[in-house]
N, C-alpha and C positions, 0 to 999 in steps of 0.2 A: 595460536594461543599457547604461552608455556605452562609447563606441566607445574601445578602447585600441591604442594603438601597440603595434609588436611587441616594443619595450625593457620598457615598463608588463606586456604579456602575460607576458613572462619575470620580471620581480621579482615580478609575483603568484603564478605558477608555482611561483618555487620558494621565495616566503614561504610557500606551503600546504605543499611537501612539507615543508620545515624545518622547521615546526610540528609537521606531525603528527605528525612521529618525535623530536620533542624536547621538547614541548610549552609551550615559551618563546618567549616574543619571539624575534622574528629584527630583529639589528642590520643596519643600513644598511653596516657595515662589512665583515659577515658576506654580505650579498648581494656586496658588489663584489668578495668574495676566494674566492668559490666559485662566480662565475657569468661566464660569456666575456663580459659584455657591456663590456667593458673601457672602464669610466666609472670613475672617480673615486667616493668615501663620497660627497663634497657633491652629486655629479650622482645618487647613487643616492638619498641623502637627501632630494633634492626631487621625485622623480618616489615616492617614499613619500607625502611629503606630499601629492600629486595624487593617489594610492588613496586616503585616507584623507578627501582633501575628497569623494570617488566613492563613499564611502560603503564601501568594500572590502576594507578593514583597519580597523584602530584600535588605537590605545595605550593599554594598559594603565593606566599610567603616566605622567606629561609625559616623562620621560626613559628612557620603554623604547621597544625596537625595536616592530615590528610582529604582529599577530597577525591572522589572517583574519575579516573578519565573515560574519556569514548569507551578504551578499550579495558577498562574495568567492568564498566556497565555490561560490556558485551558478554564479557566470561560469568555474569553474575545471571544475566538473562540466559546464560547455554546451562546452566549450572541446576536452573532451576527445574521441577518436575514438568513434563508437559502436559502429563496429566491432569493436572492441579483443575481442580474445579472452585467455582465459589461455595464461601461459607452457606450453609441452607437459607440461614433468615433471608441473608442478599438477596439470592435468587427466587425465595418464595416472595419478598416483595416484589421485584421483577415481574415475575408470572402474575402475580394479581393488577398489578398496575395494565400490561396488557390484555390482560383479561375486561377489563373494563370498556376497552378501545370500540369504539364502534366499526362499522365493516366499511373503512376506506384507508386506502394506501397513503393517504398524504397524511393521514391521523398516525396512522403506523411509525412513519417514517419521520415524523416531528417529533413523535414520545420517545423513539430511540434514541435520539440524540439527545432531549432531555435528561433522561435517563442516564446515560450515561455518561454527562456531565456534572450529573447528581452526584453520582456514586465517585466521581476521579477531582471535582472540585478542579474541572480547567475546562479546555474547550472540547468537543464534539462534534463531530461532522457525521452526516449520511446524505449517500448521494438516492436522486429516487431511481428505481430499475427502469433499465433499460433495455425494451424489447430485444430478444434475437433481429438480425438483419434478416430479411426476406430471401427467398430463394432464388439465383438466376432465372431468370425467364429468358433471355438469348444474350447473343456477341456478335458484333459485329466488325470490320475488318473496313475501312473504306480510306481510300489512296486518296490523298491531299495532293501532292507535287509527287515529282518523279523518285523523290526519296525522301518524302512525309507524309505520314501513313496515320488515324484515327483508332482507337479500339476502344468503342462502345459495348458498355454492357446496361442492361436492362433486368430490373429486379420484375419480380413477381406481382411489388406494389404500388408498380408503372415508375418508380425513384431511374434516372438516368447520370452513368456517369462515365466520361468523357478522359480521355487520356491520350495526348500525341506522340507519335513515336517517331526518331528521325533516324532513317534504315543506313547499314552501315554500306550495302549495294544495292542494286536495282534488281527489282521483284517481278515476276509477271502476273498478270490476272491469275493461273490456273493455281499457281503458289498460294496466292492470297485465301482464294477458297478454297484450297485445301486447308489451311492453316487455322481458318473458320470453322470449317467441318470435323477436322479435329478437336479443336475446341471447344466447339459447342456440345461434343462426346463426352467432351470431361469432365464440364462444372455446368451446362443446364441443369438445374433441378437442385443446385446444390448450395447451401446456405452460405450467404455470402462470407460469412465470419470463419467459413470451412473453405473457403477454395485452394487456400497455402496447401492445407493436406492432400489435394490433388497434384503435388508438384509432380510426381511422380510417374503420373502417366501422361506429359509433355517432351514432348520432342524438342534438340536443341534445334537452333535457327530462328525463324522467322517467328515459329509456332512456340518458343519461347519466351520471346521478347513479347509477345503479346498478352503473353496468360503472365508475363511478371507487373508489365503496366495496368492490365487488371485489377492485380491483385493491389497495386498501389494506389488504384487513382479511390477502390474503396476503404482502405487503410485510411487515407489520407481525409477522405470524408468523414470519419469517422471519429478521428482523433481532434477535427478540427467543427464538428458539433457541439464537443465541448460536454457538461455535464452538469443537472440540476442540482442543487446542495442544500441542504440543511444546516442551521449551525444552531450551538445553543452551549453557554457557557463565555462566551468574548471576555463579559467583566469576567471573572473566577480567572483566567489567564492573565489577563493584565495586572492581578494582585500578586502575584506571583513573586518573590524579592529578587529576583533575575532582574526582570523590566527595569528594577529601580536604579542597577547599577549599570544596565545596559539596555539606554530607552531603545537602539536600533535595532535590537529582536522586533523589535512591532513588524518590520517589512517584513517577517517570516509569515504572519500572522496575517498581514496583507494579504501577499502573496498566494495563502492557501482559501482567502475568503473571495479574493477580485478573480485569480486567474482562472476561468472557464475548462483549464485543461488541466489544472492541479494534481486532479484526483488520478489524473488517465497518466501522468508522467508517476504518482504515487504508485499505480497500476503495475509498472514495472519491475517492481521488487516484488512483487506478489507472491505465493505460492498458489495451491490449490483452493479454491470455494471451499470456507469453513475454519480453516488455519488461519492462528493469529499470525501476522506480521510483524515484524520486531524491525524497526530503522533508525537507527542511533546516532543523534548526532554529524559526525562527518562522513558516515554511510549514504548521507542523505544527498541525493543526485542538484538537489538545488541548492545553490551558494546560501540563499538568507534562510536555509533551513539548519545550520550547520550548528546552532546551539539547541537542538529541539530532536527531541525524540517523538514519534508516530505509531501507533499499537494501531494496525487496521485489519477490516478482513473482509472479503468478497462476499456475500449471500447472493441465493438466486442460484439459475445454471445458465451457462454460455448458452443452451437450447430456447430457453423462453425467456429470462429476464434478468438481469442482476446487478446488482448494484455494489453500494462500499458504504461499511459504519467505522469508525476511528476515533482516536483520542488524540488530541498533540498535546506537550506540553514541555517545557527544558527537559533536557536530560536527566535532568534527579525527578526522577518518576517514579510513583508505585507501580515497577512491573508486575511486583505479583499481584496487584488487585487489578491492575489494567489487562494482562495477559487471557485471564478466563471471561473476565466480563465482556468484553469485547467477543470474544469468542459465543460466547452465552445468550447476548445481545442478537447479533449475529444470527443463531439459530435459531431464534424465535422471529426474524426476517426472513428468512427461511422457509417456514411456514407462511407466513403471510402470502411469499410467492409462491408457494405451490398451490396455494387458495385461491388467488387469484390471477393464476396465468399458466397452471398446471405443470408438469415435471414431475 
């Protein structure tokens, strides 16, 4: 990102907020009459043009004002406190609204995403928690041909899953159970979503390639379960004046309500349980996401259950109202898991 003066910080500042709530260009003349920085249109007009060579606005138009790019958004999102919490009313509505919720998870997880479609006027997503995998219960090792070879694991909650392995030489029996036996030393007992952390104490060879197929064949299972979803908000995005000029945003919008794995490829930009998410635009790993930005955040813990609450909406988003509340949201999910699946 380049380094901006504090003049430049404030014209982009409040070209983002200008936009979002109006969704027009913002005139040079428009910054100089609603912003202290008491410069002149031409002194504001050229230090536009220095965004614009920064890559951080751009014009529509040769003779429109300003609009914010990806990489505008992005310097205005890094810029802001991360601290930031919600105003009090917001979040004491919040709290009473859950407070009201009876003692079931799917209650929970429907009023979240209401909720905070309420609050951002677009759409919302929460996906429902999802258990820890169970712990190895064994591994197995069993020679198919003379050089295709099976690696069976079995969880705890009797789940089976299967992975063939085609050897790059020829093995013998004592190999093979050895390679078991080492094995089985490493990750019986140990939660499936944890066994990458065992890479460690695996031997290269045979006893390698086994504990990597392992690990894949329940990767693989896992990402291709797919993930329950909630949504609430559909109409409030479709009003949006984006849609109007560009009906083919809708596949985005598709795309995060049909595809089963959505949320799990979302997953990937993640940070840590609790942190909001920030994915802007052409950050966004999927093609028909590329005009939408995503505010999400994991609740739950990797140990016992967890899930995803989020907001999508075009790029001219309120981060700062989307940034805590999601977060806010979030930790009163939070609680819900720790109530009912402990952590």
């Amino acid at each position: 990102m380049p380094t901006l003066t504090a003049r430049k910080r404030e014209i982009l500042k409040f070209i983002v907020s200008e936009h979002v709530q109006t969704a027009s260009p913002v005139a040079s003349s428009t910054v100089a009459r609603s912003t202290n920085l008491k410069a002149s249109p031409a002194t504001i007009r050229n230090e536009m043009v220095a965004l614009e060579e920064d890559g951080l606005i751009r014009r529509p138009h040769v003779s429109s004002g300003g609009v914010p790019s990806d990489r505008g958004y992005r310097q205005f999102v890094t810029s802001l406190n991360p601290e930031v919490t919600l105003n009090r009313n917001v979040s004491a509505r919040i709290d009473q609204e859950f407070s009201s919720l009876k003692a079931h998870v799917e209650e929970w997880i429907d009023s979240a995403s209401e909720i905070l479609a309420g609050l951002m006027d677009t759409l919302a997503f929460t996906t429902v928690p999802r258990t820890a995998p169970a712990p190895v219960k064994s591994i197995e090792l069993l020679r198919l041909q003379e050089m295709l070879m099976v690696v069976i694991v079995v969880l705890q909650e009797a789940s089976v899953y299967k992975q063939v392995i085609n050897l790059d030489a020829s093995v013998s029996n004592s190999e093979i159970e050895h390679a078991r036996n080492r094995l089985s030393e490493a990750i019986v007992g140990v939660p499936a979503n944890n066994l990458a952390a065992r890479a460690g104490r695996i031997n290269d060879g045979l006893e390698r390639r086994a504990f990597d197929s392992a690990v894949s064949a329940l990767q693989q299972h896992n990402t291709a379960s797919g993930t329950e979803k909630r949504f609430s908000g559909i109409s409030k995005l479709f009003q949006q004046p984006e849609f109007l000029t560009d009906p083919a945003m809708s596949q985005g919008v598709t795309w995060l309500i049909e595809d089963s794995l959505a949320t799990s490829a979302l997953s990937h930009s993640s940070n840590d349980i609790g942190t909001a998410n920030v994915v802007i635009g052409e950050e966004n790993s999927e093609e028909s996401l590329k005009n939408f930005s995503v505010v999400f955040s994991r609740y739950g813990t990797s140990d016992t259950a967890e899930g995803m609450i989020g907001v999508m909406a075009p790029t001219r988003m309120e981060y700062e109202m989307a940034i805590p509340a999601v977060r806010y949201i979030a930790n009163h999910l939070d609680q819900m898991t720790m109530m009912y699946y402990g952590g």
